[in-house]
N, C-alpha and C positions, 0 to 999 in steps of 0.2 A: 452603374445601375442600369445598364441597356440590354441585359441580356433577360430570357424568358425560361422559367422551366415549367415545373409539374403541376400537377392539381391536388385541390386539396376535397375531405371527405363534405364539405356543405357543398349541398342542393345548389345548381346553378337555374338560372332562370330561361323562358324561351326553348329554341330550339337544343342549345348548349347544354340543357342540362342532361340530355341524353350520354352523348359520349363523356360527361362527369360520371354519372351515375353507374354506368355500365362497367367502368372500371373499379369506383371504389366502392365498399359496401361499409353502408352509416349502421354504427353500433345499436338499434334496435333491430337492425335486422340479420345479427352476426347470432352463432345459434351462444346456446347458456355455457360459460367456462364453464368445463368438468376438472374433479378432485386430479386425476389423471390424466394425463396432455392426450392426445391423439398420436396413433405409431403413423408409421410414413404408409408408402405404397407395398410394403415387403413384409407385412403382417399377415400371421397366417388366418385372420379375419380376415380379411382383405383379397388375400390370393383364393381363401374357400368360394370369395364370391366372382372372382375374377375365372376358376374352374369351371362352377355350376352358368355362369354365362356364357361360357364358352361350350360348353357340352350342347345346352338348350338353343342355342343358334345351330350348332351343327343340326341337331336333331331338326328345328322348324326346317330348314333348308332343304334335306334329304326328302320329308314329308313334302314340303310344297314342291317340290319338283317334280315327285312323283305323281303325287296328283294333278300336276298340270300335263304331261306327257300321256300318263294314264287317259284324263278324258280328252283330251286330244285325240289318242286312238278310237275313244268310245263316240265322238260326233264326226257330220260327215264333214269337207272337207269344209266347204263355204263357211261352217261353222266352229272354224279352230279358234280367229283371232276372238271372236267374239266367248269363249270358253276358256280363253286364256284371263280376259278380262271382267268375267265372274269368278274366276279363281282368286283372282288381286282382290275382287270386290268382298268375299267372302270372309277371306284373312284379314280384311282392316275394319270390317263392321263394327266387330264388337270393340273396336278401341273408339268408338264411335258411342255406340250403344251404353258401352260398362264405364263410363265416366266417373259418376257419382259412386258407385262400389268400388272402382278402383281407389280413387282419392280417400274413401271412406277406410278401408281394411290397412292402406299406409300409416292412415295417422292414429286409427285406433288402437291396432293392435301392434307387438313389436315385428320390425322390416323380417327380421329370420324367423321370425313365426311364418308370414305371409309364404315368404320366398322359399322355406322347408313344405309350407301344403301346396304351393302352386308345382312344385317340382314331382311328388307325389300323383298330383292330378294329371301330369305329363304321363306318367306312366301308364294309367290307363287309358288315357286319349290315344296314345299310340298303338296299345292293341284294339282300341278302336278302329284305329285306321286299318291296322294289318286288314280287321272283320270288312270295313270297305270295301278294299280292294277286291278281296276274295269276291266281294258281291259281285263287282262288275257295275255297280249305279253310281253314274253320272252325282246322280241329288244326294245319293249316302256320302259318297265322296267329300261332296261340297258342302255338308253339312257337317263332319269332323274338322275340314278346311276351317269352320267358322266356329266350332268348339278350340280347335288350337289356338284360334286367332284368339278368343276368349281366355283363355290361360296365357297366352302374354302378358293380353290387356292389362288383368289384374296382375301378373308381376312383373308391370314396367314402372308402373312410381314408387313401387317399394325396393327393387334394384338398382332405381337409379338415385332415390331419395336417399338408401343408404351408405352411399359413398362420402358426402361431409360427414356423416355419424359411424364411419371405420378409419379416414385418415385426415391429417393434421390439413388445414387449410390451405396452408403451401404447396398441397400434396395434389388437391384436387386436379386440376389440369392435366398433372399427369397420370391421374389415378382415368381419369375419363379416356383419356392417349390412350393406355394399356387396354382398356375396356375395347376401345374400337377395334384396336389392332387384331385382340385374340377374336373376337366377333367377327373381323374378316376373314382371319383363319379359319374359324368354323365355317364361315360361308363358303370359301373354297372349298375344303374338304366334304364338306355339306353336297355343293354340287356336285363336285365328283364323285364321290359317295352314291348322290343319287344316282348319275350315270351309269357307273358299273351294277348299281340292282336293281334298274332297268333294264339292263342289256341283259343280265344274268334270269329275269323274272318274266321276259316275254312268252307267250303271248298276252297284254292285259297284265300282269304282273300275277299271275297266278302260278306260272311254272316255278319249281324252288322256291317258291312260297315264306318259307322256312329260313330262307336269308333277310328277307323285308324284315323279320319278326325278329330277326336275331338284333339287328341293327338296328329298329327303332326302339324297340323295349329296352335293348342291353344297355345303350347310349343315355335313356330315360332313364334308367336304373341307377347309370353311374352316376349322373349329375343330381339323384334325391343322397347319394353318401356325401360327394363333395357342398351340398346344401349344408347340412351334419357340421361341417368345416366355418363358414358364417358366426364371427361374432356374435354374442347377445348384445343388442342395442335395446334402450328402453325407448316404454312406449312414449309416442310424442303428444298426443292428447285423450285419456280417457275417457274427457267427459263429453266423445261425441256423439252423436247419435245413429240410428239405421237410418240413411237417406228411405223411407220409404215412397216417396216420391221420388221418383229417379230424375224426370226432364226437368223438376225445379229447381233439383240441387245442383243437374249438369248446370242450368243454368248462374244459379249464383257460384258455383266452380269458376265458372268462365268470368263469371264477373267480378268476382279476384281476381285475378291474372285481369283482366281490365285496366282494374282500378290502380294496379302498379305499371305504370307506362313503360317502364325499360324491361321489364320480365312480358310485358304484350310483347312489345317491338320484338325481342329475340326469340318468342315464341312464333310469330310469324313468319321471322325470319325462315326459323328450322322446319316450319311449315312448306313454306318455299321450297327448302331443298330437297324433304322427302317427297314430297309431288315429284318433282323434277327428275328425281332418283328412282322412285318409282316407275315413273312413266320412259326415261332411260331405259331400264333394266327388262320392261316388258319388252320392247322393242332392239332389245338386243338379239332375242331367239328370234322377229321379223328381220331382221337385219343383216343376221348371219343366213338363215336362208333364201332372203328375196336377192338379196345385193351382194355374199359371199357366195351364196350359194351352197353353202357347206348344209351336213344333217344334224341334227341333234346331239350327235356325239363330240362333232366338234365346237360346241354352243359353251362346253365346260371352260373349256382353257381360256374363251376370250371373258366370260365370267369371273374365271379365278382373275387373271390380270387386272381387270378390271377391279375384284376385291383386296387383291395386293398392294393397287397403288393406295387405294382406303386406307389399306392397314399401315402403309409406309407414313402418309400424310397424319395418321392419327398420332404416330410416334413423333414428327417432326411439329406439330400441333405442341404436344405436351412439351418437348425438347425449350421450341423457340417460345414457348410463355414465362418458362425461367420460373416458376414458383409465384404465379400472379395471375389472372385469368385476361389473356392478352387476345382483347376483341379486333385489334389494329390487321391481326390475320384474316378476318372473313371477308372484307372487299376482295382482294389475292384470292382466296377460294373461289370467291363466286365471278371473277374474272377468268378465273382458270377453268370452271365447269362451263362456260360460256365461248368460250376459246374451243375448246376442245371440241364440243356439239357440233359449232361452225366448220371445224375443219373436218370432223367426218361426214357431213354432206359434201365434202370433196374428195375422199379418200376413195382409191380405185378398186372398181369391180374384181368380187375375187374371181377361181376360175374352176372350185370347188377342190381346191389342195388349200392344207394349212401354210405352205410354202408358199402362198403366191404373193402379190405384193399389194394386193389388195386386205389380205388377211393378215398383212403384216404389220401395214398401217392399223389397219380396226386397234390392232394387240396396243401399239404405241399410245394413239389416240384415247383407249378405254383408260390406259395408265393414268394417264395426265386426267382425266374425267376424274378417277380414285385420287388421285393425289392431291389434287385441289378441293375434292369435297371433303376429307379429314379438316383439311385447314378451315374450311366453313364451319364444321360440326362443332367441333373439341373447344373452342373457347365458350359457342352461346351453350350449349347441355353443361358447360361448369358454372357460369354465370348461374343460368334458371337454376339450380343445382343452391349454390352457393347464396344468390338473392332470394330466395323463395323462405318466409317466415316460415320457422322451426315448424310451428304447431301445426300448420296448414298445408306445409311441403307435399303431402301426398296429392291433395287437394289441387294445389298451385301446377303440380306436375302432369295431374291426371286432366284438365284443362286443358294443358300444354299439346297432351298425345290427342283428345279431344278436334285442336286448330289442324295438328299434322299431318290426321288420319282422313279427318277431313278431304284435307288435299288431296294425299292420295288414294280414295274413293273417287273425286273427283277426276283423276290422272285415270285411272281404270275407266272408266265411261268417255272421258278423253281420246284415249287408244283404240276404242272402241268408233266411235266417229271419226279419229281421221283417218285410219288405214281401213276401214269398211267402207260405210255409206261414199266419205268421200273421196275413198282411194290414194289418199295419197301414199308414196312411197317409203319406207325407212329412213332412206338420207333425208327427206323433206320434212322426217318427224324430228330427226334430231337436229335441223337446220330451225325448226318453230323453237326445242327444247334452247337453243344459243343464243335467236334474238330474245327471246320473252327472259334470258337471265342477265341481257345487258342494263337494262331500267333496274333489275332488281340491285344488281351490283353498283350503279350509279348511287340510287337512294341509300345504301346499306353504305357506302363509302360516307354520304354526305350525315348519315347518325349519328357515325361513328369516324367523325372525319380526326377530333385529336389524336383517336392510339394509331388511326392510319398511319399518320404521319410522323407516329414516332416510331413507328415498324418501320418506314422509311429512314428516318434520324437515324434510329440505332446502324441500320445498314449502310449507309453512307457516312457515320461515324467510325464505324471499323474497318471501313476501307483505307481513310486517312490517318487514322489513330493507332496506334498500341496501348492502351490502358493500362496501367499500373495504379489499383488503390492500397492505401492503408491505412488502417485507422477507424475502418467502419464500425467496430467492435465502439465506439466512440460517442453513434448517434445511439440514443435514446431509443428503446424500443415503444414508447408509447410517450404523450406530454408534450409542451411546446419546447422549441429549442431554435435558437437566432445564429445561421450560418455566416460566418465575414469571413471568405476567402479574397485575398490578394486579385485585379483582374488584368488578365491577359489579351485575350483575344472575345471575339463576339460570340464563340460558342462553349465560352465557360460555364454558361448558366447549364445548356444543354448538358454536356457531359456532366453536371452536376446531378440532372436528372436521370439520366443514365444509370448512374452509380450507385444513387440512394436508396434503399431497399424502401424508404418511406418516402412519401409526395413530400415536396419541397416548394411552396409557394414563393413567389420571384417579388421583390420591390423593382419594378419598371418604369423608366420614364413614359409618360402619357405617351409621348408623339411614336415612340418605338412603337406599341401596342394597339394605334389607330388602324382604321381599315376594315373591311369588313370580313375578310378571310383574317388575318393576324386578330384583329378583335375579337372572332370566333374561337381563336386560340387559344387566347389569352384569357377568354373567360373562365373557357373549360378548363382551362391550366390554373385560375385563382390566383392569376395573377394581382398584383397589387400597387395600383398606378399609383405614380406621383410626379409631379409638374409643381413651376417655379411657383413664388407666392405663399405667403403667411398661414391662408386661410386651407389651401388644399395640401399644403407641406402637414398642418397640423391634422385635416382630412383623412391622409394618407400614414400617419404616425399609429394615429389611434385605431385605422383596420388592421393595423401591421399587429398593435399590441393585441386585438380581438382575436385574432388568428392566435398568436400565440398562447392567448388564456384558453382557447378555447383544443389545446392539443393539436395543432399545427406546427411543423418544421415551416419558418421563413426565410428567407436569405437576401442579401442584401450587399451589394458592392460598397464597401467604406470610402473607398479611392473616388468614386465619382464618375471614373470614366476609365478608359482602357488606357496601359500604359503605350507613352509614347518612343519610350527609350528603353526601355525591358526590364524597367528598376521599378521596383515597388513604391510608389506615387505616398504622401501623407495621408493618412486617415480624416477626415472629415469627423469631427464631434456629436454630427445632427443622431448616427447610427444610434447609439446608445440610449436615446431617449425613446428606443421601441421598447426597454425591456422594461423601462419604470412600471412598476404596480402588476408584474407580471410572474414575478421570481422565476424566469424561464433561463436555465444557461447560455451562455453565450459558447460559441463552439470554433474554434478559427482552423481555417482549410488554408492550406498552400497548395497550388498548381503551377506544377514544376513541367518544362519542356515543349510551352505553346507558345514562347518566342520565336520566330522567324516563319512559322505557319502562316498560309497565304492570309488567314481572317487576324492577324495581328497585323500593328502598325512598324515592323520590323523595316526597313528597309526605307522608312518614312510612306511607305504605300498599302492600301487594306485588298486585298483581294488582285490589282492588277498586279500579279507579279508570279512568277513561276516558285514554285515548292521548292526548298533544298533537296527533299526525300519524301518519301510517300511512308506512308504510316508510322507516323511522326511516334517516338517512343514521349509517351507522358504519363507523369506521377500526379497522384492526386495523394496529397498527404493530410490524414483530416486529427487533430488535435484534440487534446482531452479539457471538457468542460472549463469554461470560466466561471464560477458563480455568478459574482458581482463585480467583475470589471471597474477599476475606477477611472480610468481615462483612458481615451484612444491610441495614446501612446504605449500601454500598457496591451492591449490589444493588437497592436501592429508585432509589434517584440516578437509576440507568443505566437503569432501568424507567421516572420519572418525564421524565426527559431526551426519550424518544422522543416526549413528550407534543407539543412543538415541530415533528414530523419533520412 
């Protein structure tokens, strides 16, 4: 009974209850079973909206580039950066402003209502814009800038709210993955796209004219058919009403997402990183021309790269969550966007060639920037996604974009004061961009410090381990159930957690679980101490049994302690008196092949001793229910039996 695993779905208290909470989500807030399961990520509900997003990011991209390079040409010189950074200011407003209508038109009406008119209103915003450009105004420009940014606004929480109400729960993580990825690929293509009808439409974008229009309408055009493609999802609340008060109801918007602490925390989070992203991404075109020195033209490819590693890290995001929304990723991200900032304030001057080794470094460095913000993103937008009450998701969502846009509003006036007024250089913005992400990655480690560390476990588990299970088919898909597997070594419990598609609360001696880091762990994991004595034996009996009534998987060492000799030790009797008054099965596991592992007592030694071989081949063989077990004898057998399986 020394070993520790998983958590279970009750609320923990203190700081702990964060990284509980973040991981599991308590059945009030899981959305209503449907007559019909939910399809995976490969439904063509699913893929229509994974299309029409992909179109609509190329299309914003293409547009905002344009008109960032456009009035660029149109101010004079002193006045670039500061026009880059009305341009950012103008696109994120209305995610600012349309709050309340945004959140309002998710939950009122159905998501592929929303997401069919906002794709539609695309279409005429763009020959909007084509009409812009042709003007030649600065202010007409930036006033479409801030109608497009307007038509996101309102189809970002019905886009992203519709993803748990298109695929199966499992699905999400990687339904979000997919989402990012193709979103990057639009952003590449997007920018290069813009590129070439720039270069094609000078001077002022008025020459061939006729390509702008071909490309922004045509692209609008396609993404209102694949909208067409969009499941019908029902509506989530009827009976809301017109925010006719817009700031009051941004207001109580926000104070939802408040009032639920773990959907604040991960909204601030993703607050954090789009600032950061943003204010990145504007000083990339400073960066490539003050410090590569290169033009415009070559601004695309260190953008694409930069979008590529996004899209790589968005697919490796969904990959390593495994069908769970695995928050253990985003310290790793926000270490790795913080790393990267720091090292391109050291990457060398280019020398105005894509070949130099200055420009080669930027390419590497922006990678690793992309790769590690996937790993930030994809878990909290499934979380807030997935934790967000059904009826108010729009709502809880349109808040969220509310904290982000925020930021990066802020980030744009940001860029604006340090490379103006007070001059600072490119390297020195992305050198502010790496320290101000080391606190954030600190605190974001310490929220979420159990799945950290199980991102860690599992990595360090596969390195020494070969896993083999069988038997899963075995646990209980819902309800309580009392694990007695045979124990081996000290990290049985762990691969037990590993393994179990469901949280598996651990019966632990006291003393193992002391401390104030282990204790941290063992809270959040729900674990379930027990130490010598009448009074705490019986203490520890009766949460064991609570757990159980209450739909927890518990587990529990029968043996007592780890074997000494590599043979299955007698069973202890006390085990069995968890299930009294529970009617919960008993479930018996055999773990085969963690004899002579340095964390067994093989050899008469725990740990001081050299490996026979590295990635120790082990079985975990898991056994079909006991009801009612009448004695521990009876129970060893049916544990020892699977030894054969």
């Amino acid at each position: 009974m020394n070993s520790v695993t998983t958590a279970s779905d009750t609320p923990r208290t203190g700081g702990s209850d964060i990284s509980g909470q973040f991981t599991r989500v308590p059945e009030t807030l899981r959305p209503p079973q449907r007559e019909q399961p939910l399809p995976g990520v490969f439904s063509p509900g699913f893929l229509g909206l994974l299309a029409t997003q992909f179109l609509g990011a190329m299309n914003d991209n293409v547009f905002r580039w344009l008109a960032v390079w456009i009035s660029k040409d149109l101010v004079a010189p002193q006045y670039q950066e500061a026009a880059k950074s009305a341009g950012l200011a103008m696109l994120v407003l209305p995610f600012i402003l349309l709050v309340a209508p945004a959140g309002y038109v998710a939950d009122r009406f159905s998501k592929r209502t929303v997401i069919v008119g906002c794709k539609l209103a695309e279409v005429v915003i763009m020959a909007l814009g084509v009409a812009a450009i042709l003007a030649g105004n600065i202010y007409v420009l930036f006033t479409v800038v801030f109608v497009m940014g307007a038509q996101s606004a309102m189809f970002g929480p019905s886009k992203y709210g519709a993803i748990p109400e298109l695929v199966r729960a499992d699905h999400i993580s990687t339904a979000n993955g997919l989402v990012g990825m193709t979103t990057v690929v639009a952003i590449v293509l997007g920018t290069l796209t813009a590129g070439y009808v720039y270069g094609a439409t000078q001077p002022l974008g008025r020459e061939n004219w006729w390509i702008t229009a071909a490309v922004l309408c045509g692209v609008a055009g396609l993404g209102l058919a694949t909208s067409l493609l969009v499941a019908r999802m029902p509506i989530a609340n009827r009976g809301r009403q017109f925010p006719l008060d817009w700031a009051g109801q941004t207001y109580r918007d926000v104070a939802a997402l408040i009032s639920h602490r773990p959907l604040l925390l991960a909204a601030l989070a993703t607050g954090v990183f789009w600032s950061v992203a943003a204010l990145c991404q504007i000083n990339v075109d400073f960066f490539a021309e003050e410090h590569l020195r290169v033009g415009p033209e070559e601004v695309g490819p260190l953008l694409a790269v930069l979008s590529i590693g996004v899209g790589l890290g968005n697919v490796l995001a969904g990959w390593w969550s495994a069908g769970k929304i695995e928050l253990g990723l985003v310290p790793f991200g926000a270490a790795g966007i913080a790393g990267s900032c720091m090292l391109l304030w050291l990457a060398p001057a280019g020398d105005g060639s894509v070949w130099s080794a200055g420009y080669g470094c930027s390419c590497v460095l922006l990678f690793g920037f992309g790769l590690s913000a996937g790993l930030y993103t994809v878990p909290l937008l499934a979380f807030l996604q997935y934790r967000s009450p059904v009826q108010s998701r729009g709502a809880i969502l349109a808040a969220a974009n509310f904290v982000t846009f925020s930021g990066m509003l802020a980030a744009s006036g940001l860029f604006w004061l340090l490379s103006s007024p007070l001059g600072i250089a490119s390297r020195g913005i992305f050198l502010i961009i790496g320290l101000a992400m080391v606190p954030t990655a600190a605190a974001i480690c310490w929220f979420v410090l159990t799945p950290t560390v199980r991102v860690l476990v599992q990595v360090f588990m596969r390195l020494i381990y070969r896993v083999r299970v069988a038997g899963l088919e075995n646990l209980p898909e819902s309800g309580g159930a009392l694990l007695v597997p045979n124990h081996v070594s000290w990290l049985d419990g762990v691969l037990l957690l590993l393994v179990s598609p469901r949280p598996v609360r651990m019966v632990a001696y006291k003393h193992y679980v002391a401390g104030r880091l282990v204790g941290r762990l063992a809270n959040d994991l729900g674990v379930i101490p027990i130490e010598p004595g009448k009074r705490s034996m019986i203490a520890s009996i009766e949460a064991a049994r609570d757990a159980l009534r209450g739909g927890d998987i518990v587990c529990i060492f029968p043996e007592g302690e780890i074997t000494r000799s590599g043979e299955m030790e007698p069973f202890r009797p006390g085990f069995l008196s968890i299930l009294k008054n529970t009617e919960a099965p008993l479930i018996p596991v055999y773990l085969d092949g963690l004899w002579g592992s340095i964390f067994s007592y093989e050899r008469g030694r725990l740990l001081w001793k050299w490996p026979r071989r590295f990635r120790y081949p082990v079985s975990i063989q898991i056994g079909r229910a006991i009801p009612d077990p009448a004695d521990p004898e009876q129970v060893r057998l049916a544990v020892a039996e699977l030894a054969s399986g």
